[in-house]
N, CA, C and O atoms as a printed pandas DataFrame, in Angstrom:
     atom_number atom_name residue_name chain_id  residue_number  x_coord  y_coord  z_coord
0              1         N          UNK        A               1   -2.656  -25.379    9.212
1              2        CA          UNK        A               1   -3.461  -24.325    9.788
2              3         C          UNK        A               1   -3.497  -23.147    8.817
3              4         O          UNK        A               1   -2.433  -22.561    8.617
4              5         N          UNK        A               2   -4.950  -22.603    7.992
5              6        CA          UNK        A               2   -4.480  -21.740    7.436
6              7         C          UNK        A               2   -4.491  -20.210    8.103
7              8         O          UNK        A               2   -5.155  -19.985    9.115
8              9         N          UNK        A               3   -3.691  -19.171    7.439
9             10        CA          UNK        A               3   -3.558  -18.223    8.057
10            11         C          UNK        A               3   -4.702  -16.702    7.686
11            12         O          UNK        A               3   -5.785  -16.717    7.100
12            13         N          UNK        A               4   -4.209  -15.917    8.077
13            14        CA          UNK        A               4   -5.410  -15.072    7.606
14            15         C          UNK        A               4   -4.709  -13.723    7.423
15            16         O          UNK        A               4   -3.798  -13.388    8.180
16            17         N          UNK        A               5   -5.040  -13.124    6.644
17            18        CA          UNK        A               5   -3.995  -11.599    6.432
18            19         C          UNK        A               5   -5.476  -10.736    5.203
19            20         O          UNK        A               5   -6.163  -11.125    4.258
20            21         N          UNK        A               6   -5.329   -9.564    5.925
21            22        CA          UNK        A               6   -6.176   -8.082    5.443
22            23         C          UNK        A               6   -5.476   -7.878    4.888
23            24         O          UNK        A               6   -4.266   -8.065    5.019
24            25         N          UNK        A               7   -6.449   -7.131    3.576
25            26        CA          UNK        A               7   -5.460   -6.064    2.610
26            27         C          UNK        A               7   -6.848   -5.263    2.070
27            28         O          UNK        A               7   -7.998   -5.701    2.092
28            29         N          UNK        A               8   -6.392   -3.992    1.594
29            30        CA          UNK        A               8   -7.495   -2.977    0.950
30            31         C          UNK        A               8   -8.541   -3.175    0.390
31            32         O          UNK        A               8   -9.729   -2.981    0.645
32            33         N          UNK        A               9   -7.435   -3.974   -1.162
33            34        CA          UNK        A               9   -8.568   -4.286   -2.415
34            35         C          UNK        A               9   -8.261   -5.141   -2.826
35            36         O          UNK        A               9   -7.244   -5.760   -2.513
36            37         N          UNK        A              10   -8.904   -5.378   -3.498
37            38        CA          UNK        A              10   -8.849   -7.144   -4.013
38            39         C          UNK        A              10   -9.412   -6.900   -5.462
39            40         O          UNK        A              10  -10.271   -6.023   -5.558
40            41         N          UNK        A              11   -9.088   -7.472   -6.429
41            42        CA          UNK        A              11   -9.368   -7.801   -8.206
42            43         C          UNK        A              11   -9.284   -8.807   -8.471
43            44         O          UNK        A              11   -8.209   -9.301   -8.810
44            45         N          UNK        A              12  -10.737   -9.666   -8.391
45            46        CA          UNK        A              12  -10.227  -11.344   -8.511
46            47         C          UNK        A              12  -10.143  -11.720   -9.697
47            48         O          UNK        A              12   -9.772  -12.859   -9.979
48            49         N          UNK        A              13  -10.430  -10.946  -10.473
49            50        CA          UNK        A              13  -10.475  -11.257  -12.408
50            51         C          UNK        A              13   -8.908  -12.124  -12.791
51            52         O          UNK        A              13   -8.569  -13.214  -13.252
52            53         N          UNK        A              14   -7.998  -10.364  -12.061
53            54        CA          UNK        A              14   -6.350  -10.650  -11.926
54            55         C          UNK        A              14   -5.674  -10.746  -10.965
55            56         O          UNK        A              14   -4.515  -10.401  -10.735
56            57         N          UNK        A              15   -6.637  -11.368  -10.225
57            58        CA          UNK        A              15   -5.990  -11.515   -8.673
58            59         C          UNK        A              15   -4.847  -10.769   -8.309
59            60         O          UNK        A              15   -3.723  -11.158   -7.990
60            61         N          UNK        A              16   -5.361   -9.528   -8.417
61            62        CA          UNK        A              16   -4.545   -8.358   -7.780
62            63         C          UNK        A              16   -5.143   -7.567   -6.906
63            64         O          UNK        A              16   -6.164   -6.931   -7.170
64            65         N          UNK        A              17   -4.274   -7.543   -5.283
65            66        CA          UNK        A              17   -4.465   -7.037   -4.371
66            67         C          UNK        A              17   -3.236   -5.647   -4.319
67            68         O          UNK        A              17   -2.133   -5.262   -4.708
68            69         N          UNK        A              18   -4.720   -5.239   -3.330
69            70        CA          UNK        A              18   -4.175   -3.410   -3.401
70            71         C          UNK        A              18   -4.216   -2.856   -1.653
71            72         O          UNK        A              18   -5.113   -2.845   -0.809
72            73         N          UNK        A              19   -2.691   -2.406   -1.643
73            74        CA          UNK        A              19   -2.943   -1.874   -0.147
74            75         C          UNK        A              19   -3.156    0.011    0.173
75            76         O          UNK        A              19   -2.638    0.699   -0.706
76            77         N          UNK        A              20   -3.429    0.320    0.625
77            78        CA          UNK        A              20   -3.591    2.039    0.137
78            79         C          UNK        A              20   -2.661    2.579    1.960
79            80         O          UNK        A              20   -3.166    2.465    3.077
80            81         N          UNK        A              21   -1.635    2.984    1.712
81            82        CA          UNK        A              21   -1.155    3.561    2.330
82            83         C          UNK        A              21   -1.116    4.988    2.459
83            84         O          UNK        A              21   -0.280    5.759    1.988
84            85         N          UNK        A              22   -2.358    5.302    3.318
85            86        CA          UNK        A              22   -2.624    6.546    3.718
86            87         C          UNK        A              22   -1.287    7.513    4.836
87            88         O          UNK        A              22   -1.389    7.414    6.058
88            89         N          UNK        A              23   -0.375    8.196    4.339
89            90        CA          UNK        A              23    0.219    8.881    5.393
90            91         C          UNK        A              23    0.426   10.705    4.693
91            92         O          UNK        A              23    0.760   11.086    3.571
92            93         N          UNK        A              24    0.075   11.428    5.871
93            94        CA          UNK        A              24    0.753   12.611    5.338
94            95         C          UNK        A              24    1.213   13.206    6.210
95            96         O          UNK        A              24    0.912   13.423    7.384
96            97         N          UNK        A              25    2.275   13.566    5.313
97            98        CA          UNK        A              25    4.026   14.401    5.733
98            99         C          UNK        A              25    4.052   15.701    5.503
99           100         O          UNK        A              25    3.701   15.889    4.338
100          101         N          UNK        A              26    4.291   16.669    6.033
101          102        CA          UNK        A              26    4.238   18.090    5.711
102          103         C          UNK        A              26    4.983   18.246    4.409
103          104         O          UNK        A              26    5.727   17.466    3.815
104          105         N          UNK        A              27    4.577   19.471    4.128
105          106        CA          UNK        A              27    4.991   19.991    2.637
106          107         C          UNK        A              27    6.784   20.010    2.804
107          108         O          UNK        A              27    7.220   20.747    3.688
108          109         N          UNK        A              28    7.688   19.294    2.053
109          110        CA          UNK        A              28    8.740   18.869    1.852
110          111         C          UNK        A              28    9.860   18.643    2.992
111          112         O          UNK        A              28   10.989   19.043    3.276
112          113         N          UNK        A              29    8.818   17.717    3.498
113          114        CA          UNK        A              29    9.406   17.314    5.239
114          115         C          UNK        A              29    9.769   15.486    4.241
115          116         O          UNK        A              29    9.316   15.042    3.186
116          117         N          UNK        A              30   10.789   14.904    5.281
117          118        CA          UNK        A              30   10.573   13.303    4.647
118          119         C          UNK        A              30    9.961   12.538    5.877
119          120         O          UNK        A              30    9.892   12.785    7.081
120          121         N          UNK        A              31    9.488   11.365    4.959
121          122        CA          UNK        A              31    8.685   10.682    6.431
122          123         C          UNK        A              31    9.139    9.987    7.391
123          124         O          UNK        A              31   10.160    9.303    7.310
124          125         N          UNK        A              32    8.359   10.104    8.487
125          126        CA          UNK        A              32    8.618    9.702    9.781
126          127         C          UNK        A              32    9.243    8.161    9.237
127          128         O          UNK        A              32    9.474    7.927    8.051
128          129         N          UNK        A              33    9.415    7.384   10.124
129          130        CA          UNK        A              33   10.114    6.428   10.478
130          131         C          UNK        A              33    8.688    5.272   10.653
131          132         O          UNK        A              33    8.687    4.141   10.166
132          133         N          UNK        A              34    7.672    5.807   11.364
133          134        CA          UNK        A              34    6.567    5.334   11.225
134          135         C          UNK        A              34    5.940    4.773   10.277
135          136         O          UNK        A              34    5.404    3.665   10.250
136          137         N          UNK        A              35    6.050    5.893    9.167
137          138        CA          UNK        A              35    5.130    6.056    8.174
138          139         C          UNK        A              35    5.726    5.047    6.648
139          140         O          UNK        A              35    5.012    4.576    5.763
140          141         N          UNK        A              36    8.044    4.921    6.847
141          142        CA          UNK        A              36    8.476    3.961    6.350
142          143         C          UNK        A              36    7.640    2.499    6.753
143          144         O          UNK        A              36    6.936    1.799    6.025
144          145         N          UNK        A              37    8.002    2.326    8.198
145          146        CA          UNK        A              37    7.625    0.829    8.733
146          147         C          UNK        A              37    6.403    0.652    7.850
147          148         O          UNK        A              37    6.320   -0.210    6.975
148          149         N          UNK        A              38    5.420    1.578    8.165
149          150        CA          UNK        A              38    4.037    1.102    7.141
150          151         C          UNK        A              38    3.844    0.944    5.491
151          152         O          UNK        A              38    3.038    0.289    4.830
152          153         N          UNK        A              39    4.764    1.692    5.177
153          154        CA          UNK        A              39    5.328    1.499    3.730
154          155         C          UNK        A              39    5.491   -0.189    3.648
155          156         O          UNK        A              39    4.721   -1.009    3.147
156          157         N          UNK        A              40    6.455   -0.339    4.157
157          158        CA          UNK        A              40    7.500   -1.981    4.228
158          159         C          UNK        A              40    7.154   -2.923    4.575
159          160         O          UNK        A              40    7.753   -3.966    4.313
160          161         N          UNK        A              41    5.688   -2.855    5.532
161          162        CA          UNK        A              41    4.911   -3.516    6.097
162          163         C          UNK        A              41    3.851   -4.185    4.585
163          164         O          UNK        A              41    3.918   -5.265    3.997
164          165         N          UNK        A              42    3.252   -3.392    4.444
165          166        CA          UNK        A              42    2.408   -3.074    3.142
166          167         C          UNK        A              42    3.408   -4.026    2.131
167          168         O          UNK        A              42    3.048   -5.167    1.840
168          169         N          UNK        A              43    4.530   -3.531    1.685
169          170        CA          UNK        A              43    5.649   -4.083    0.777
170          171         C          UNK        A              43    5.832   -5.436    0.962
171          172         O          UNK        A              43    5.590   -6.314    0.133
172          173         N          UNK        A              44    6.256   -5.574    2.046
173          174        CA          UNK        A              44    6.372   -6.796    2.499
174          175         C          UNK        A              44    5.201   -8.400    2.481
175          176         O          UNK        A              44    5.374   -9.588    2.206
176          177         N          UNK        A              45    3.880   -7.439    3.001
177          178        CA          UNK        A              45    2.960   -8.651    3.065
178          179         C          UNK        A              45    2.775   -8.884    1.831
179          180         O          UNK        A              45    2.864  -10.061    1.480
180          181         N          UNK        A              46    2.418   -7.696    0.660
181          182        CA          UNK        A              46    2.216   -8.524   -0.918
182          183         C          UNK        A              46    3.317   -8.956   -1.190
183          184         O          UNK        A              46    3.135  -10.021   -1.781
184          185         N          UNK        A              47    4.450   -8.729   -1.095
185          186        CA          UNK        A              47    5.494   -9.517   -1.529
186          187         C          UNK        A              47    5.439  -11.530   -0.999
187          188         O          UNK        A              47    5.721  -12.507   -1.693
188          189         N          UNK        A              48    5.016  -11.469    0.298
189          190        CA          UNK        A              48    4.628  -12.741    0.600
190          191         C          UNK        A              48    3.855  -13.353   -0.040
191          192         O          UNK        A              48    4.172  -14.430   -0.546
192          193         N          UNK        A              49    2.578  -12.785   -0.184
193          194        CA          UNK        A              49    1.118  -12.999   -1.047
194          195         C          UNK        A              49    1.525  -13.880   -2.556
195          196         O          UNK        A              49    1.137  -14.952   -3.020
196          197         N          UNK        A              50    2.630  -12.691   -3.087
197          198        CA          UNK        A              50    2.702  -13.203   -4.361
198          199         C          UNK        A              50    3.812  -14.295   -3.960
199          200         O          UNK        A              50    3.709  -14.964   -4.989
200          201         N          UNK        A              51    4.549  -14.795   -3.402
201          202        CA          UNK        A              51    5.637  -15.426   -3.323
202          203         C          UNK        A              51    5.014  -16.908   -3.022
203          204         O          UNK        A              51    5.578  -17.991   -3.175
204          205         N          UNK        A              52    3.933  -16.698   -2.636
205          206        CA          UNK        A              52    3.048  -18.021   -1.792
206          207         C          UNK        A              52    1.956  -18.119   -3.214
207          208         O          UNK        A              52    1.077  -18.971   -3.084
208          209         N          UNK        A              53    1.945  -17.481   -4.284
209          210        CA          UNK        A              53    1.031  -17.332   -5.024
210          211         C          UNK        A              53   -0.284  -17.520   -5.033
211          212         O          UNK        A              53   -0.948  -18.313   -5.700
212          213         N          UNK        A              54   -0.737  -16.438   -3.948
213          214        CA          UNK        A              54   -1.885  -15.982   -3.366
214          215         C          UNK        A              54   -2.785  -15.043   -4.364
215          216         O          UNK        A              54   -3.995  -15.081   -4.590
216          217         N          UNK        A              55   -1.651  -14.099   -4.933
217          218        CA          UNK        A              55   -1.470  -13.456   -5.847
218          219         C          UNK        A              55   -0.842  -12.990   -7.038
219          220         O          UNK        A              55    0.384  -12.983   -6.922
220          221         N          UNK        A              56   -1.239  -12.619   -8.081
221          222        CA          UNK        A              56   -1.028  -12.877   -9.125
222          223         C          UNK        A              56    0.075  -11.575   -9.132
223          224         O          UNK        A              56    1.172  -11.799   -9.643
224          225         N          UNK        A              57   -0.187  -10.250   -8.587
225          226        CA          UNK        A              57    0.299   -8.924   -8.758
226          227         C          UNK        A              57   -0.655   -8.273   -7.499
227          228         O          UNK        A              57   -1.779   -8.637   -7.154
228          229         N          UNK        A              58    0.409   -6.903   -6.792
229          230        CA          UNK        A              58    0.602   -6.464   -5.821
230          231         C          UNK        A              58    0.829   -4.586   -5.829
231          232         O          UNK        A              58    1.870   -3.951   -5.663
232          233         N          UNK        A              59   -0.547   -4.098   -6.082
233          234        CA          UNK        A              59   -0.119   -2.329   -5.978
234          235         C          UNK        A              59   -0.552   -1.669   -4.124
235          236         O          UNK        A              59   -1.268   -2.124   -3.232
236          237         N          UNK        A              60    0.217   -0.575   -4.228
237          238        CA          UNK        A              60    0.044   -0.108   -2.876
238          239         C          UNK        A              60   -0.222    1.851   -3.760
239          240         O          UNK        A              60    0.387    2.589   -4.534
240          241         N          UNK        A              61   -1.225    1.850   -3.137
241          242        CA          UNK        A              61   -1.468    3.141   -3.388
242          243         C          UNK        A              61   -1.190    4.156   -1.969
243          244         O          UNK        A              61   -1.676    4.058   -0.842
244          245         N          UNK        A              62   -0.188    5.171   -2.542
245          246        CA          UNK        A              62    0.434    6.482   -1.473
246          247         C          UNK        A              62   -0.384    7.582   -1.739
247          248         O          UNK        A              62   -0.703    7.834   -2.900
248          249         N          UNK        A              63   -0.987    8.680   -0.240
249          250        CA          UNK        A              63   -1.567    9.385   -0.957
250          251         C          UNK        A              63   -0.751   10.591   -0.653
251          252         O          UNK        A              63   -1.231   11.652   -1.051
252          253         N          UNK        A              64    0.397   10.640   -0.022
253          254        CA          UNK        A              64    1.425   11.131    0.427
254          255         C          UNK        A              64    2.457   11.613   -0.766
255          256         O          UNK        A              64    3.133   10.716   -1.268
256          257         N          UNK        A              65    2.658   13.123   -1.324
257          258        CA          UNK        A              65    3.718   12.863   -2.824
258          259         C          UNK        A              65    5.050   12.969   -1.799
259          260         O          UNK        A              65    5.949   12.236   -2.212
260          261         N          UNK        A              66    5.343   13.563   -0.788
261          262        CA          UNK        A              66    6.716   13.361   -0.012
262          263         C          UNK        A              66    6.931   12.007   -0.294
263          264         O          UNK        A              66    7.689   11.751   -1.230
264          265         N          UNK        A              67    6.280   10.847    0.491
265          266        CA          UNK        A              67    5.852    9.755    0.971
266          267         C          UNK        A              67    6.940    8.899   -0.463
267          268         O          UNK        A              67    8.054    8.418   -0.258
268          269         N          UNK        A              68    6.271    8.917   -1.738
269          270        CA          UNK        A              68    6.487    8.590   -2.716
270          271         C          UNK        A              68    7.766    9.373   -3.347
271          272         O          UNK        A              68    8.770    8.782   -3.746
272          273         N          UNK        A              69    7.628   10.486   -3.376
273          274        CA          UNK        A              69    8.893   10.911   -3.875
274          275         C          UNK        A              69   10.090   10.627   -2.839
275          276         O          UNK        A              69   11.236   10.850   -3.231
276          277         N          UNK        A              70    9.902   10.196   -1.671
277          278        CA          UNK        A              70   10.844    9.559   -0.767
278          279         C          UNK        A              70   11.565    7.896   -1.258
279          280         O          UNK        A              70   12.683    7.389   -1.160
280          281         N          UNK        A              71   10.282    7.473   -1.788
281          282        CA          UNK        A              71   10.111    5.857   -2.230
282          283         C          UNK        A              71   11.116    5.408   -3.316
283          284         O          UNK        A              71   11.982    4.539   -3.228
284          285         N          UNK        A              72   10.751    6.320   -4.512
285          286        CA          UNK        A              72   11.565    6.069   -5.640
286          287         C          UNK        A              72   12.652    7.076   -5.879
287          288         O          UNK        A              72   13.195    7.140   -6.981
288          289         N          UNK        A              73   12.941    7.751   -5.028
289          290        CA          UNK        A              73   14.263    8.386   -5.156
290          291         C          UNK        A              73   15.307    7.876   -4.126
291          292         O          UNK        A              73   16.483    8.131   -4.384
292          293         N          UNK        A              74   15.074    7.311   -3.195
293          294        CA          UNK        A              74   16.220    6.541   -2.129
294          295         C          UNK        A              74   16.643    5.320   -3.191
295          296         O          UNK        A              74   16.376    5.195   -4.386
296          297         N          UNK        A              75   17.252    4.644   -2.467
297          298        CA          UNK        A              75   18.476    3.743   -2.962
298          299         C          UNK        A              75   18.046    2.638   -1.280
299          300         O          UNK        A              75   18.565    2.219   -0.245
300          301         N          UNK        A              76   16.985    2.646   -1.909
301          302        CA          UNK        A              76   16.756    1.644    0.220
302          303         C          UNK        A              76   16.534    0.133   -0.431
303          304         O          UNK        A              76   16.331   -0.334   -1.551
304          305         N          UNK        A              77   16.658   -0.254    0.641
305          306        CA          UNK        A              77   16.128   -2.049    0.362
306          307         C          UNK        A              77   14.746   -1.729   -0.092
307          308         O          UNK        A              77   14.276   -2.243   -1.107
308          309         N          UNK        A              78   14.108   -0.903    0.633
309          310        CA          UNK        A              78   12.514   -1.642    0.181
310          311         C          UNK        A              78   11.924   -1.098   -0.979
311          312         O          UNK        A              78   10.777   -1.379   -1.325
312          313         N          UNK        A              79   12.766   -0.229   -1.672
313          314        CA          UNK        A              79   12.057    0.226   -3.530
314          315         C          UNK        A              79   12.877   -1.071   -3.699
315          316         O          UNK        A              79   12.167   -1.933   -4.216
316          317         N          UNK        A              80   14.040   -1.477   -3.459
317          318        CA          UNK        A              80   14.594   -2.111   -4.078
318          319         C          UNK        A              80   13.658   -3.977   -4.178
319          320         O          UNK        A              80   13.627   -4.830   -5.065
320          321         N          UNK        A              81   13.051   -3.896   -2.806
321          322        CA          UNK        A              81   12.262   -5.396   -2.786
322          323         C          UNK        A              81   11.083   -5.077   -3.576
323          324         O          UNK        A              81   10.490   -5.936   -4.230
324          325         N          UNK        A              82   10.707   -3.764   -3.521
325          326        CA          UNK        A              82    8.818   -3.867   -4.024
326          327         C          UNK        A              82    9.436   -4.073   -5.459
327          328         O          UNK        A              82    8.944   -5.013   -6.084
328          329         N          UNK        A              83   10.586   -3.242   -6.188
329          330        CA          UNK        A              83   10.992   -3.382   -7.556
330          331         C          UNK        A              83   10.813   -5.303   -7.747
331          332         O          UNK        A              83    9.928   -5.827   -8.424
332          333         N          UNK        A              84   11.989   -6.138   -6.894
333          334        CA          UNK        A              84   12.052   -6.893   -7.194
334          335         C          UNK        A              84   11.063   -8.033   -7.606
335          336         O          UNK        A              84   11.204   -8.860   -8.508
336          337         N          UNK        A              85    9.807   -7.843   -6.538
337          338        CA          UNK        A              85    8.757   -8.385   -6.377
338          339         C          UNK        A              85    7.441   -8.267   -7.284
339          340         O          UNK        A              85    6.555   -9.109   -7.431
340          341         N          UNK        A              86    7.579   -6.728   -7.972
341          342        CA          UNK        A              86    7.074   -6.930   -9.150
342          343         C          UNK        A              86    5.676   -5.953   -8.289
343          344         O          UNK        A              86    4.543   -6.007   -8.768
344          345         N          UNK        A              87    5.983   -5.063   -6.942
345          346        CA          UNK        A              87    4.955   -4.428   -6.388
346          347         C          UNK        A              87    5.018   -2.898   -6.933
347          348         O          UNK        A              87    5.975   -2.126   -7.001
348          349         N          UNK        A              88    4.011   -2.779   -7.201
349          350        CA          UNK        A              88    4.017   -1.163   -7.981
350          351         C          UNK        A              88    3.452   -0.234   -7.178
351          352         O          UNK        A              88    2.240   -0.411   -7.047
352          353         N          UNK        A              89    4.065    1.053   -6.367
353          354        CA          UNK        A              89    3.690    1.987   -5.559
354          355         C          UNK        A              89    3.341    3.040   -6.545
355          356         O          UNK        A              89    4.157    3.348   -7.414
356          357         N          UNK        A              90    2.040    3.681   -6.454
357          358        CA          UNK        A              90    1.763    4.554   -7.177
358          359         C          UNK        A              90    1.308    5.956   -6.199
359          360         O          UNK        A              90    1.157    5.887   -4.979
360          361         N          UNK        A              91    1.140    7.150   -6.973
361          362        CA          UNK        A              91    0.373    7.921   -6.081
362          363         C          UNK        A              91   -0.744    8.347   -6.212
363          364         O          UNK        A              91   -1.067    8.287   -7.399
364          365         N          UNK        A              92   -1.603    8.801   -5.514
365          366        CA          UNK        A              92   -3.348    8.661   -5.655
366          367         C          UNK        A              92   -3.456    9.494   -4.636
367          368         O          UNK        A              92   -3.379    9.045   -3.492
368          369         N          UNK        A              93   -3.660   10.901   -4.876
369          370        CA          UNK        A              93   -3.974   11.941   -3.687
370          371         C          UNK        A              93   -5.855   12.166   -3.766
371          372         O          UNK        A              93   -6.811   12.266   -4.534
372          373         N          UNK        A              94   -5.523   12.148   -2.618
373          374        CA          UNK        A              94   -6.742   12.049   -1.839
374          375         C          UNK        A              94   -6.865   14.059   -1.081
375          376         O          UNK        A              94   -6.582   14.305    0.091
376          377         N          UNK        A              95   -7.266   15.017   -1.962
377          378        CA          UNK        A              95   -7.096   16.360   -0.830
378          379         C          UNK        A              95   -7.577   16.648    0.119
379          380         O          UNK        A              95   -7.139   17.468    0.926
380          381         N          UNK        A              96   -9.146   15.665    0.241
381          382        CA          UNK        A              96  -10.523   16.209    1.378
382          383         C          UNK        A              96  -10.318   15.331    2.428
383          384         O          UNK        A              96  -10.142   14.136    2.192
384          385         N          UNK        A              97  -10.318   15.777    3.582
385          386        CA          UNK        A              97  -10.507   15.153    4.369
386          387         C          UNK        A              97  -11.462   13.965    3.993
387          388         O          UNK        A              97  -11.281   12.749    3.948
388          389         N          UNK        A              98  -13.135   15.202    3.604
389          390        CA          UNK        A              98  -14.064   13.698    3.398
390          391         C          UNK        A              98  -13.905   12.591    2.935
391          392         O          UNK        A              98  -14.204   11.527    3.478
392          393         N          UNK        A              99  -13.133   12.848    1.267
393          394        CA          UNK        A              99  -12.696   12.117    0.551
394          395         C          UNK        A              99  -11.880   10.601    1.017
395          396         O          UNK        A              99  -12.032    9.496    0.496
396          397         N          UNK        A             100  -11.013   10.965    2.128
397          398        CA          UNK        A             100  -10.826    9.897    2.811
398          399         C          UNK        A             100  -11.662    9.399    3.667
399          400         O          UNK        A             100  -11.862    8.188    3.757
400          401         N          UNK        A             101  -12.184   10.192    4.316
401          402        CA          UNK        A             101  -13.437    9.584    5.241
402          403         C          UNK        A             101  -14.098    8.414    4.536
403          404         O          UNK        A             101  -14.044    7.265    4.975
404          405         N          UNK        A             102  -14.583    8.686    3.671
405          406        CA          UNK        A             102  -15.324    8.031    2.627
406          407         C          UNK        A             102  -14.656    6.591    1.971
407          408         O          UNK        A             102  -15.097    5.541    1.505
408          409         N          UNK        A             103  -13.562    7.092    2.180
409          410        CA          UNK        A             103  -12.539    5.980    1.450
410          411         C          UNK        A             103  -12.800    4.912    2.646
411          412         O          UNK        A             103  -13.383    3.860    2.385
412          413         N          UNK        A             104  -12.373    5.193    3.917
413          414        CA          UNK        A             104  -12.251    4.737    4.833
414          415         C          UNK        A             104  -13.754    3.581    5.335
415          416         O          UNK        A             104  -13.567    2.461    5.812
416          417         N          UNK        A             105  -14.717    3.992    5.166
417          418        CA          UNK        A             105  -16.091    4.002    5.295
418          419         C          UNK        A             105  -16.225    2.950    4.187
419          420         O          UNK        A             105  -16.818    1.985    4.668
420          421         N          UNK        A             106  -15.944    2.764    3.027
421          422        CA          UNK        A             106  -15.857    1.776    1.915
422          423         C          UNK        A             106  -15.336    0.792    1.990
423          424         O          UNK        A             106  -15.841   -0.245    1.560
424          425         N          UNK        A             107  -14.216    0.851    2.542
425          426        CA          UNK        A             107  -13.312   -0.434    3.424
426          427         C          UNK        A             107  -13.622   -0.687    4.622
427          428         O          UNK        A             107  -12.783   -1.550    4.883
428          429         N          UNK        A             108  -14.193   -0.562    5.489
429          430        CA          UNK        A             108  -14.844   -0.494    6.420
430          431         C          UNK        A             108  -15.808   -2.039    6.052
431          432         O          UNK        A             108  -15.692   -3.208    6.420
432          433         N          UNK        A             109  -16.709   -1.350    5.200
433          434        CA          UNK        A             109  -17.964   -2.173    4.766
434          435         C          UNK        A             109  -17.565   -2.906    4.032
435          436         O          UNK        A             109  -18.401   -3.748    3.702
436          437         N          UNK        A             110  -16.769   -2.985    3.654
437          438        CA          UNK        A             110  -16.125   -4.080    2.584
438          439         C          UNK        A             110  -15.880   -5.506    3.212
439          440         O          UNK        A             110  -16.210   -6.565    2.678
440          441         N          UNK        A             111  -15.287   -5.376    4.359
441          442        CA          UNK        A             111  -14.367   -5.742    5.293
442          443         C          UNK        A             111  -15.354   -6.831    5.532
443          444         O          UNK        A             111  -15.221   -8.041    5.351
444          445         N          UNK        A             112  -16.669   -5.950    6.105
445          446        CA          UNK        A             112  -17.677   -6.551    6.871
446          447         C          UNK        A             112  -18.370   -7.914    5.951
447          448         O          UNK        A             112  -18.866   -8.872    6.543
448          449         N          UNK        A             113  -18.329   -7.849    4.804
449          450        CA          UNK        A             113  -18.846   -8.238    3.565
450          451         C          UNK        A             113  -18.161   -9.996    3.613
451          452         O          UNK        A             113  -18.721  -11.088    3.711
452          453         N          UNK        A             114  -16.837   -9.620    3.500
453          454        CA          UNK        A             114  -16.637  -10.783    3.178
454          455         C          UNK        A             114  -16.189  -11.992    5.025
455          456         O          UNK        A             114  -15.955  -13.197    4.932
């Protein structure tokens, strides 16, 4: 039975999928507990992806700098799995509201596409 799993973006050249983890945390607050799970969630499914070699390579874009500076400064399992797995969290701020709107609206239609 095959299965079915969403993700952001897709690069079929290098079959690299991209998840964009939108969260924001107040100015030097750390994140909710929520906003981890969705981190790890994200972490987790490309880590499957590539493990099932679905995929070749696995980025998650934060637009959150708490978010990220939370990521690679802990000592947690899950920098420690995305490290292992070869998943690269980067950051990519997004300031406008619209700007995400828009983002949102692109994936949206994307979605619909395939």
């Amino acid at each position: 039975m095959p299965y079915r799993v969403e993700i952001d973006g897709w690069h079929a050249e290098v079959r690299e999928a991209i998840e964009i983890c939108q969260s924001e945390a107040g100015e030097h607050e750390a994140p909710k507990p929520g906003q981890k799970r969705k981190l790890a969630n994200d972490v987790l499914k490309l880590a499957f992806l590539k493990q099932i070699d679905l995929i070749a390579r696995g980025r998650i874009f934060l637009t959150s700098e708490e978010m990220y500076t939370w990521f690679h400064r802990t000592r947690s399992w899950l920098s420690a799995a995305a490290k292992f797995y070869g998943i690269d969290v980067e950051l990519r701020h997004h300031e406008r509201k619209q700007v995400r709107k828009r983002l949102r609206n692109v994936m949206r239609e994307a979605r619909r596409e395939t």
